[in-house]
C-alpha positions as CSV (number, residue, x, y, z in Angstrom):
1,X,-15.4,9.2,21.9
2,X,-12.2,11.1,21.6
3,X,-9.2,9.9,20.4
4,X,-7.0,10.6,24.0
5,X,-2.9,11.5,24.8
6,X,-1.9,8.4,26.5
7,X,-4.6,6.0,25.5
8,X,-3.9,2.5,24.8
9,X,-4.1,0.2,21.9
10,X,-4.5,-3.8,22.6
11,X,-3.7,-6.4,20.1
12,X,-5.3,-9.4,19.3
13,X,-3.6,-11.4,22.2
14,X,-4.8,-8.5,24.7
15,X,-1.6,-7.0,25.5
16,X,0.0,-3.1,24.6
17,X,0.9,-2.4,21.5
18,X,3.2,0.5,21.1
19,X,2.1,3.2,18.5
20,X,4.9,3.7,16.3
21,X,3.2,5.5,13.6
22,X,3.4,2.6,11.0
23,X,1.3,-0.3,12.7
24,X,-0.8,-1.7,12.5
25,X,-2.6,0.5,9.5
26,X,-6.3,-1.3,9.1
27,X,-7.4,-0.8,5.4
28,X,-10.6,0.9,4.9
29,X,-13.5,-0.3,2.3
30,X,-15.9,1.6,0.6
31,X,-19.7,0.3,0.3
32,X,-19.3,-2.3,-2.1
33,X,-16.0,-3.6,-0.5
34,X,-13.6,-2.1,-3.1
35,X,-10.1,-1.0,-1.4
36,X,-9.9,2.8,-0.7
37,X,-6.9,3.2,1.7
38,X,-5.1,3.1,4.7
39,X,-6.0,4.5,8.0
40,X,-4.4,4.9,11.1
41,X,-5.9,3.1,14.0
42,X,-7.2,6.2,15.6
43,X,-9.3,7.3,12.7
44,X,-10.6,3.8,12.7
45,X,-12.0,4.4,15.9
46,X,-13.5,7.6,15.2
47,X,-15.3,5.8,12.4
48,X,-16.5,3.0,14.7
49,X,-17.3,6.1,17.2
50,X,-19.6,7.6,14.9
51,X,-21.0,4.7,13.9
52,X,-20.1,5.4,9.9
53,X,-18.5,1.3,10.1
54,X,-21.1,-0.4,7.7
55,X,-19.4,-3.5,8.1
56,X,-15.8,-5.0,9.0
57,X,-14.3,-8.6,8.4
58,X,-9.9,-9.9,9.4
59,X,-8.6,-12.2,11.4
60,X,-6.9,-9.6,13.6
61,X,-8.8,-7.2,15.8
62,X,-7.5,-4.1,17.8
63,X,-9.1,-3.0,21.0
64,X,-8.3,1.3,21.7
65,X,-9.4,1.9,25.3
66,X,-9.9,5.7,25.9
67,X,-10.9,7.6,29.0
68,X,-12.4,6.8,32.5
69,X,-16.5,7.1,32.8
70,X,-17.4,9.4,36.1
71,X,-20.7,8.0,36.1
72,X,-19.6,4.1,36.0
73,X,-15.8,4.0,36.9
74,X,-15.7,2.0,33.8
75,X,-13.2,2.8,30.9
76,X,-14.4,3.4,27.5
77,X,-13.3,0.5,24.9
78,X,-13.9,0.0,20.9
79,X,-12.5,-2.9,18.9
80,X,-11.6,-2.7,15.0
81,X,-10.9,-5.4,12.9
82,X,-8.1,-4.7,10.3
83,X,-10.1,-4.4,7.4
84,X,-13.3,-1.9,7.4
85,X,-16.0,-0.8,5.2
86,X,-16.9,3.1,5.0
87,X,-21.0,4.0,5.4
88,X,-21.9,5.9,2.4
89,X,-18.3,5.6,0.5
90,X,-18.8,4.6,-2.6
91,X,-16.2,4.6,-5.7
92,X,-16.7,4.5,-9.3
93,X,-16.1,1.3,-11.1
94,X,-12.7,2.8,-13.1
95,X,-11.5,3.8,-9.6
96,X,-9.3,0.5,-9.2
97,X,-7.7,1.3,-12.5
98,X,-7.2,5.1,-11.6
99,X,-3.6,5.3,-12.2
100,X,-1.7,5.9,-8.6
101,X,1.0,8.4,-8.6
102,X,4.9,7.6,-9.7
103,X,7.6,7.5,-6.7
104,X,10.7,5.5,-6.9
105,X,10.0,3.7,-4.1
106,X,6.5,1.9,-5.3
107,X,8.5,1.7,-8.5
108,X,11.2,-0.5,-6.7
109,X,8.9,-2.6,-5.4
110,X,6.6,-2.7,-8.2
111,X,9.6,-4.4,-9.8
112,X,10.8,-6.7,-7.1
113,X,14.4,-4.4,-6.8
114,X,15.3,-6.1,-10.0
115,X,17.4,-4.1,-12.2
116,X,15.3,-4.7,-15.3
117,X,19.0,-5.2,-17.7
118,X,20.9,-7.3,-15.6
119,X,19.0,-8.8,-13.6
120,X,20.5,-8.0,-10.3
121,X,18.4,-7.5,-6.9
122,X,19.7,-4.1,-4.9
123,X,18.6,-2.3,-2.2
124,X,17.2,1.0,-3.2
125,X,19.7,2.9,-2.5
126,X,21.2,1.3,-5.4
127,X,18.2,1.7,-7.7
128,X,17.1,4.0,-10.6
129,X,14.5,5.4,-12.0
130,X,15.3,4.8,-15.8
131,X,12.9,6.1,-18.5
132,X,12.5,3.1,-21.3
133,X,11.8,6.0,-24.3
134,X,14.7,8.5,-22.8
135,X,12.9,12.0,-22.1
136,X,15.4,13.3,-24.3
137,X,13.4,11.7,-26.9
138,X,10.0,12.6,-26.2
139,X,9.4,9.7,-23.4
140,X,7.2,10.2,-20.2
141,X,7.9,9.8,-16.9
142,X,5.0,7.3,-16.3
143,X,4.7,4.0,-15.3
144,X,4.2,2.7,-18.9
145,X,7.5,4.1,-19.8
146,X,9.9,3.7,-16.5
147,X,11.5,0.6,-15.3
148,X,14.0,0.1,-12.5
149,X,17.7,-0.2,-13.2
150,X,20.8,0.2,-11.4
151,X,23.0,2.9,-11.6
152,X,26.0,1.0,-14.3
153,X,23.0,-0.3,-16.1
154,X,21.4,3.7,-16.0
155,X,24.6,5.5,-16.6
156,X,25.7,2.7,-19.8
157,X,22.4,2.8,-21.5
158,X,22.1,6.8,-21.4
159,X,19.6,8.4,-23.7
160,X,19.8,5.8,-25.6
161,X,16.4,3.3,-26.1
162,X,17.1,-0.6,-25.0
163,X,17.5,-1.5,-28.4
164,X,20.0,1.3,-29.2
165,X,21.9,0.3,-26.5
166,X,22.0,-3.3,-26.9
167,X,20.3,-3.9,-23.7
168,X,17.1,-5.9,-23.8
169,X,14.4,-5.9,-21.0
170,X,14.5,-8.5,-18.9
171,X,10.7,-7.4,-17.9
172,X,7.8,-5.3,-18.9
173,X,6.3,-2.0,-16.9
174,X,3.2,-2.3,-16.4
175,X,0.4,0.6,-14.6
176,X,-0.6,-0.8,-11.1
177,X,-3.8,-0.5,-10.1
178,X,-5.3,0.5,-6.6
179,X,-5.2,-2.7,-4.8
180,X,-1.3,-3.1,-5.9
181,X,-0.6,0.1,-5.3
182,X,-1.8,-0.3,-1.4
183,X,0.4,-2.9,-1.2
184,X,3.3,-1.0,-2.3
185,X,3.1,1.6,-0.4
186,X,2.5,-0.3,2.8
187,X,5.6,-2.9,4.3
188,X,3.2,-3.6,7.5
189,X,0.5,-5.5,6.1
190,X,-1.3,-8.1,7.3
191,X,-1.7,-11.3,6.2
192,X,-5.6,-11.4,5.8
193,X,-5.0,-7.6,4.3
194,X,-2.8,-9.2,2.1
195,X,-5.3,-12.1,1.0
196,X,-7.9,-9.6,0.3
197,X,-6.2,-7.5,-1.6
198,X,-4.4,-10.1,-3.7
199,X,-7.9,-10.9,-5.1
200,X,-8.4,-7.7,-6.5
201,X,-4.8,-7.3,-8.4
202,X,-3.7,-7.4,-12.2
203,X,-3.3,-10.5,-13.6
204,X,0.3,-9.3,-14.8
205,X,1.2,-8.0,-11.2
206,X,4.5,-9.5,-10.2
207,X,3.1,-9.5,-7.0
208,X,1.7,-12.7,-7.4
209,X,4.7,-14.3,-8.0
210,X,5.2,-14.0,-4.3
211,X,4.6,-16.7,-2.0
């Protein structure tokens, strides 16, 4: 079944959903359940298409109905739930620990939009990426050694370490892992997305300080 111009998504209630490129996102599985990473809704189908869906579990399902059958009048339909496991996708046990890739945005949000010196929340637009051992100094820019800050905070501290500057941490960084990083790089999830990959994240995340 091909994924149509014009074809219409139905949401668990039954009615349109308009496709605006964001949601929903269903979150794909590999064999052993283990969260890979977000597809669209129209590669979801393809999978379910193909018959490559080993099995699928959520409390929301999405129904795609595609084209007009010539021989029955009938039009075609699939339903997805919102989270899916892969046939024959299989990951490696250090896979969940792989260490995602470094953007100021999953860094915000890694770190709640806290500026880790004062203490202040901020929009991101406010926000800074500040490196804890300045690179000056030999520091990386990883996850290990970054931490969010505003820009006073930034701009006071300098290339100087917290401790020459007289500005203690307020919080740790810490490397997320897989099932963290998908929800940081995702602001559409869904609640029994949420629930399922809460059970698979760091027992230091912040994100379970979240209610």
């Amino acid at each position: 079944m091909l994924i149509e111009h014009g074809a219409t998504l139905l949401g668990p209630d039954g009615l349109a959903i308009q496709d605006d490129g964001q949601h929903p996102w269903i979150l794909s599985l590999d064999m052993n359940g283990a969260p890979y990473r977000w597809i669209s809704w129209q590669a979801a189908c393809h999978y379910h298409a193909r018959d490559l869906v080993a099995w699928s579990i959520g409390d929301h399902s999405f129904s795609f109905l595609g084209g007009t059958s010539r021989l029955t009048g009938e039009r075609s339909q699939i339903t997805t739930q919102s989270i899916i496991a892969i046939k024959g996708r299989t990951q490696r046990p250090a896979a969940l620990t792989k260490v995602p890739p470094l953007s100021n945005r999953e860094l915000f949000r890694r770190d709640q939009f806290l500026c880790a010196y004062c203490g202040h929340r901020l929009p991101g637009s406010q926000l800074t990426r500040d490196h804890v051992m300045p690179v000056s100094r030999g520091g990386r820019d990883v996850w290990m050694n970054v931490v969010t800050a505003c820009r006073p905070c930034n701009q006071r501290k300098s290339g100087r370490t917290p401790e020459q500057a007289r500005m203690a941490l307020l919080y740790a960084p810490y490397v997320p892992n897989k099932a963290e990083y998908l929800i940081l790089c995702n602001r559409h999830i869904l609640a029994d997305q949420m629930d399922f990959l809460t059970r698979h994240l760091p027992r230091q995340s912040r994100l379970l300080a979240i209610d």
